[in-house]
N, C-alpha and C positions, 0 to 999 in steps of 0.2 A: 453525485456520481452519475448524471445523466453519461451516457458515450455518444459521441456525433461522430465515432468514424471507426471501422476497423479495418486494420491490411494487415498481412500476410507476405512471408517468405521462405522459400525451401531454403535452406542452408546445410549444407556439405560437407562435411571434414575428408579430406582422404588418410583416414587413419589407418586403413587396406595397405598402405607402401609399405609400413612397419610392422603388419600382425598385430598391429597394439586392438585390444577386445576381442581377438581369436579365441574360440573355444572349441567343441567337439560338432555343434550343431549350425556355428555362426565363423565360416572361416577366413572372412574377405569380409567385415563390417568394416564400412563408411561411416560413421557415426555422425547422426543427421539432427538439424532441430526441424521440423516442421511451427514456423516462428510466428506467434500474432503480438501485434500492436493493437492498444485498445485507446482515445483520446479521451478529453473529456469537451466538454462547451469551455473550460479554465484552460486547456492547452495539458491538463495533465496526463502521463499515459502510465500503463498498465501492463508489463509484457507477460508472455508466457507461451508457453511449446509442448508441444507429444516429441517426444524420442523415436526417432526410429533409427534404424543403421543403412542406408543410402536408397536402394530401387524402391520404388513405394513412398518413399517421400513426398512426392507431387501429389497424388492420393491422398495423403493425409492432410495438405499443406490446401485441396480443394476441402475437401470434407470441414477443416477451421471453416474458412472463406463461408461455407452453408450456411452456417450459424449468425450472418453477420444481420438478419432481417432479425434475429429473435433479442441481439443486445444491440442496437444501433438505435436513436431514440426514446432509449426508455430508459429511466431510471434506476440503478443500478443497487441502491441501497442496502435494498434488504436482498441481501446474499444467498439467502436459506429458502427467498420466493423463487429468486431467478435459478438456483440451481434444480426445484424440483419441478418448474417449467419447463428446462431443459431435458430433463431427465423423464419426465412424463408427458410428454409431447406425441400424440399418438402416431404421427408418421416417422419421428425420429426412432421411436422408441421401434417400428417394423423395423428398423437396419439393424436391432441388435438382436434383443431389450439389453439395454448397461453392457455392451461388450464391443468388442472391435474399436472399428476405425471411427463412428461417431462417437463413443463415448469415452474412446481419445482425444476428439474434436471439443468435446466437451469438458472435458480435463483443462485442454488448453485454455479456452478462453474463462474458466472458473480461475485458474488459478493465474491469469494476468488478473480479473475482478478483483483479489486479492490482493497481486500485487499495489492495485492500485489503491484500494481501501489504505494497506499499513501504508505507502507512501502518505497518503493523505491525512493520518493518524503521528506521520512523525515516529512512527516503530516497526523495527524489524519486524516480521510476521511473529515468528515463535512468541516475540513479547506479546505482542496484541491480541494475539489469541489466550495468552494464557490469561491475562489479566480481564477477560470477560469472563463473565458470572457463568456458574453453570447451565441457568438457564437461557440466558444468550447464546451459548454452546448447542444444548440440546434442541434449540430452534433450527437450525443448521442442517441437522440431519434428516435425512429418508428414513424414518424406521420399517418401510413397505418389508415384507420379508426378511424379516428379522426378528421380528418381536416373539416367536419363540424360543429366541438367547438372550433377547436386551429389549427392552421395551424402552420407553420415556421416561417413569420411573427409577428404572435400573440403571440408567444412565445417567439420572442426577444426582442418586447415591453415592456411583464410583465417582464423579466428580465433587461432590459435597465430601464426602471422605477424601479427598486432594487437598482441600483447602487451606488447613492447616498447613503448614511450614513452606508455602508457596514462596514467600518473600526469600526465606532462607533460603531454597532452592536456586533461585533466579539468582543472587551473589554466589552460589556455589557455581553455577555455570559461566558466569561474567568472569570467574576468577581460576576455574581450572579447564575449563570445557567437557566437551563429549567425548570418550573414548573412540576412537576409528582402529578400522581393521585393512589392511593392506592387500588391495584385490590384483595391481600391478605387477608383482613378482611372479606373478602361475599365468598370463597368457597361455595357450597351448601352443600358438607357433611358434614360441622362443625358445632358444636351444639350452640344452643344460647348462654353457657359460652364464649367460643370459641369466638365467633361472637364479643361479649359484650367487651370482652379484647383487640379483636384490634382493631374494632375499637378506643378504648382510646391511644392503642399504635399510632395509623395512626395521632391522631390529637395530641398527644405527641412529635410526634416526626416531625412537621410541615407540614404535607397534610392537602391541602385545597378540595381536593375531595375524596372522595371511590369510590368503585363500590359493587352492589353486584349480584349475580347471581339471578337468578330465573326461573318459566317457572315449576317446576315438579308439586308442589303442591300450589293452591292459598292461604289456609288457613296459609299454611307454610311460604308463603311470604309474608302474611299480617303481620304474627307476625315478624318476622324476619326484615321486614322496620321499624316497631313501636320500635324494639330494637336498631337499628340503629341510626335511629331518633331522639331518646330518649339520646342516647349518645353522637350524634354531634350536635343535637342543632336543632331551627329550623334555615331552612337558608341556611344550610350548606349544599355544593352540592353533592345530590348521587345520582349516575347513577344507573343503573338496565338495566341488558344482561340474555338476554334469550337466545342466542346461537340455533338460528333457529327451536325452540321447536316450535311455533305455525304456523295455518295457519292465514290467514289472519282475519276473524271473531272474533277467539281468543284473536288471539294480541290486539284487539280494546277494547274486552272486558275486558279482563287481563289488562291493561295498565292504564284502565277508576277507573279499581277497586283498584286503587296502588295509581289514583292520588290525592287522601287527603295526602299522605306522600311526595309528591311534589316533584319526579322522575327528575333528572337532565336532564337525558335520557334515552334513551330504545334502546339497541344493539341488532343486528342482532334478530329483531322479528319473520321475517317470515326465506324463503330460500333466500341465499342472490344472488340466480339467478332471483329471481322475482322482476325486476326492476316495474313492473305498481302496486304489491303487498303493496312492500316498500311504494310509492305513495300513494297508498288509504289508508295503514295503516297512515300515515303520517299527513293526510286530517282529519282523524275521529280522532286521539287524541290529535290536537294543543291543546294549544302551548307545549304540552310537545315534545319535538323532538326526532327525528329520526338517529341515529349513524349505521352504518355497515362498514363492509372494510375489517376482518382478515380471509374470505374466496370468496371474490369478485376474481374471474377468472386475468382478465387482464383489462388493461387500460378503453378498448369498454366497456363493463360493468360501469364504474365507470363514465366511460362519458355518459349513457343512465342513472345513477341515479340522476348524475345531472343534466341533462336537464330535466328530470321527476318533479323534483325539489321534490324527493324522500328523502334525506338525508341534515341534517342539520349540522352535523358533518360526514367529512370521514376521515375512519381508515385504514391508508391504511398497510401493513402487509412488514416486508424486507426482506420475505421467501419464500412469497407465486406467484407473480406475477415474470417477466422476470430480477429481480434483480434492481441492481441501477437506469440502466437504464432506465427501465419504468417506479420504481417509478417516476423519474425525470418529466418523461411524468405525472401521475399522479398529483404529486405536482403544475405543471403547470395550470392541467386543476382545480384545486380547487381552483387555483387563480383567475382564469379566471371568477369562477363561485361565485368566492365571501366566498368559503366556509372554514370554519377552517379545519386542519389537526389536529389529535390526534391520533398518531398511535397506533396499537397495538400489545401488547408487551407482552401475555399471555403463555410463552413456553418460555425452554432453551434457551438461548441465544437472548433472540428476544431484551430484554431491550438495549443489548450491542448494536447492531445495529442499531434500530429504532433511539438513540439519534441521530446518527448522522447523518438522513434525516432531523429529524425535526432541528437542529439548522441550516443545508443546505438551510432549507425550511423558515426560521427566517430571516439569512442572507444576502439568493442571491435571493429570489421567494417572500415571501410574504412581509416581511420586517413588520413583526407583531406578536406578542404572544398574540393580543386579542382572548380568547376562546379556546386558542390553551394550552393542557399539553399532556401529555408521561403517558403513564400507567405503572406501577411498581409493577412487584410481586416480595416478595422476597424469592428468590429460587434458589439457584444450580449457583449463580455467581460465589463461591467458585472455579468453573472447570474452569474458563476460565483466560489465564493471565493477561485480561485486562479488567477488573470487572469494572460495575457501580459503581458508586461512589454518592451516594445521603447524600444533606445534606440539614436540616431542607427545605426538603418538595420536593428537586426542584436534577436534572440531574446536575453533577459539570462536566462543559466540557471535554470532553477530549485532554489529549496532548503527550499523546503516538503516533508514526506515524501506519498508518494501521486502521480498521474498528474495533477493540478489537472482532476477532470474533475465535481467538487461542483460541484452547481447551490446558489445561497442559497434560503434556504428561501422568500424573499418572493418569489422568483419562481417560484417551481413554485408558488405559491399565486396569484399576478398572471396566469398565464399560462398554467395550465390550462385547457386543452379538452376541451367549450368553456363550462364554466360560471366561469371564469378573469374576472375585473373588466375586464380589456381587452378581452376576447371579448362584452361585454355592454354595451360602450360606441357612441355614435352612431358609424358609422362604422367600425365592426369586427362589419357582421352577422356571425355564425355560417351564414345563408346566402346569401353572397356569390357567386351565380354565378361561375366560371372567366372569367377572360381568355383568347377563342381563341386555343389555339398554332397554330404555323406546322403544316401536313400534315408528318404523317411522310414522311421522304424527299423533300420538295419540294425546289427549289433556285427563286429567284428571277430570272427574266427577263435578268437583267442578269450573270448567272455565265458567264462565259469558259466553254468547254467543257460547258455544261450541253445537255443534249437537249431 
């Protein structure tokens, strides 16, 4: 696993012509990869990306590009050196510590390392991870700031208590897969027909959950859960993501006002740096629950909202925090704590990825799918060559070797930015003025509890 080369590419959806990923806080996403290639001296590569939704892109897409002096050259092996290398690098670590745009950057090229390991292993990620020993796991991780919920110890426990019924596990997945939940039918900018239609497609075609957005306007979301509603049934579990539109007051009030429609759950209500936030919202609207994870910083964070005992479901994200690695670390402590995993999977390429934490997390950590699904939007799997694969409702394992995180090459050629042939077509300027977002921190006239 020596690497003798890495490059990089911004790559661009314009999923903004359709509203497709509109929410309350994000109303014009481009959904972006910020893309690395990793070789090897064998000609083997390695791929992997940060997620963003379009401006900023180039920004993340250099921040990869920075890293390339710290894996270029050097042996790649041991995965568990090079990621607390990265991670503990004293000048890298001034641009965060473990947060933002470098330890995005470091997501990315951890989890190309990865991709390139299980190619080279001949196993999809989830298997190859799961079928290492506990302690080959617990080498992995950073237990820096943690080790008041989980130490090294506690973490070979919850994995030595996995061990048993692994094999059985891995044929139950190969044979019915993951449950998924249907994030597609609740965009915020689609209209009630829109709305009304997939959902029927969602419960057609075997989802047991939706999600929908919410958060811009309450009246709009009153109606919009009644149509929902009305179409899956009562019973039938829908979640509701606000994408960090409210402050805290809000949320409670908003949330209180939603719950005659009987909210599965409620995503990222407030900032999801506000771990005592989450908490108090958490407190004032039981039993309906509390979900966040697909912009939680790093591990510390996720451990301060579970011991808050903040979030009842966490979402943890395979772009956004230090890559494989610390999800592992995550993973760990939501065992720990008792709590489901439901990742989140709302961007390019996230579905491909996320599957294969959660069946890792099914496997070799929780050794459970109580409460536990995958969020599924569908979108732009087309670009990748090893595409989701969902049937009646649920993630079909995969058995390709690698993380499925290849982009096809015609579309990093289509969809470069911005001299990409889509990017140069009528109707896809390159300077396409922004759609005004909502003010930070605003709440709309019409929010129960707002000031």
């Amino acid at each position: 696993m020596k690497i003798v080369a890495l490059e990089t590419h911004d790559i661009r959806f314009p999923t903004s012509a359709q509203l497709d990923g509109s929410d309350a806080m994000n109303p014009d996403p481009d959904y972006s990869a910020a893309y690395v290639v990793l070789r090897t001296e064998e000609g083997e590569r390695g791929h992997g990306f940060a997620f963003t939704i379009g401006r900023g892109n180039d920004v993340q897409t250099t921040a990869i590009r920075a890293l390339e002096t710290y894996v270029v050259g050097r042996d790649c092996a041991d995965l568990g050196a090079v990621y607390r290398d990265l991670v503990g690098d004293s000048q890298l670590r001034w641009l965060g510590p473990e947060k933002g745009v470098m330890h995005m950057a470091i997501s990315a090229v951890m989890n190309a390392l990865w991709d390139l390991r299980a190619r080279l292993a001949g196993k999809p990620l989830w298997l190859l991870l799961a079928e290492m020993t506990p302690e080959e796991i617990v080498d992995l991780i950073d237990f820096r700031y943690i080790t008041d919920a989980l130490d090294r110890q506690g973490a070979l426990e919850i994995l030595r208590a996995a061990e048993p019924g692994k094999r059985e596990r891995i044929a139950y997945l190969r044979e019915h897969g993951f449950p998924a939940y249907a994030t597609s039918p609740g965009w915020l900018g689609y209209d009630d027909d829109k709305l009304r239609r997939l959902c029927k497609e969602a419960l057609d075609e075997g989802f047991t959950q939706i999600k929908l957005k919410v958060g811009a306007d309450l009246d709009a979301d009153v109606r919009r859960m009644r149509i929902a509603r009305e179409v899956c049934g009562e019973g039938f579990p829908i979640a509701i993501d606000a994408n960090q539109r409210w402050d805290v007051a809000t949320a409670v009030g908003w949330v209180n006002a939603l719950a005659e429609f009987d909210p599965w759950w409620v995503e990222e209500p407030t900032s999801p740096d506000d771990m005592l936030g989450h908490a108090a919202i958490a407190r004032e609207i039981a039993p309906i629950p509390v979900a966040t994870g697909e912009h939680v910083q790093n591990r510390i964070v996720f451990k301060q909202l579970l011991q808050a005992g903040a979030i009842s479901y966490l979402q943890l994200d395979a772009a956004r925090v230090g890559g494989v690695n610390e999800n592992i670390a995550i993973l760990l402590l939501a065992a720990k704590f008792g709590v489901p995993v439901c990742p989140h999977a709302g961007g390019v390429g996230l579905c491909e990825l996320v599957q294969h934490l959660a069946m890792f997390d099914y496997v070799a950590v929780s050794g459970s799918m109580e409460g536990r699904v995958i969020e599924y939007i569908d979108h732009l799997h087309e670009h990748f060559v090893d595409p989701v694969v969902i049937e009646n409702g649920s993630y079909v394992a995969p058995r390709t070797p690698g993380f499925s995180s290849a982009l096809r090459a015609e579309s990093l050629a289509e969809f470069a930015y911005p001299w990409g042939p889509v990017w140069n077509t009528e109707g896809y300027s390159r300077d396409r003025p922004p759609i005004a977002s909502p003010k930070a921190g605003g709440s709309p006239s019409t929010a129960p509890g707002s000031s």
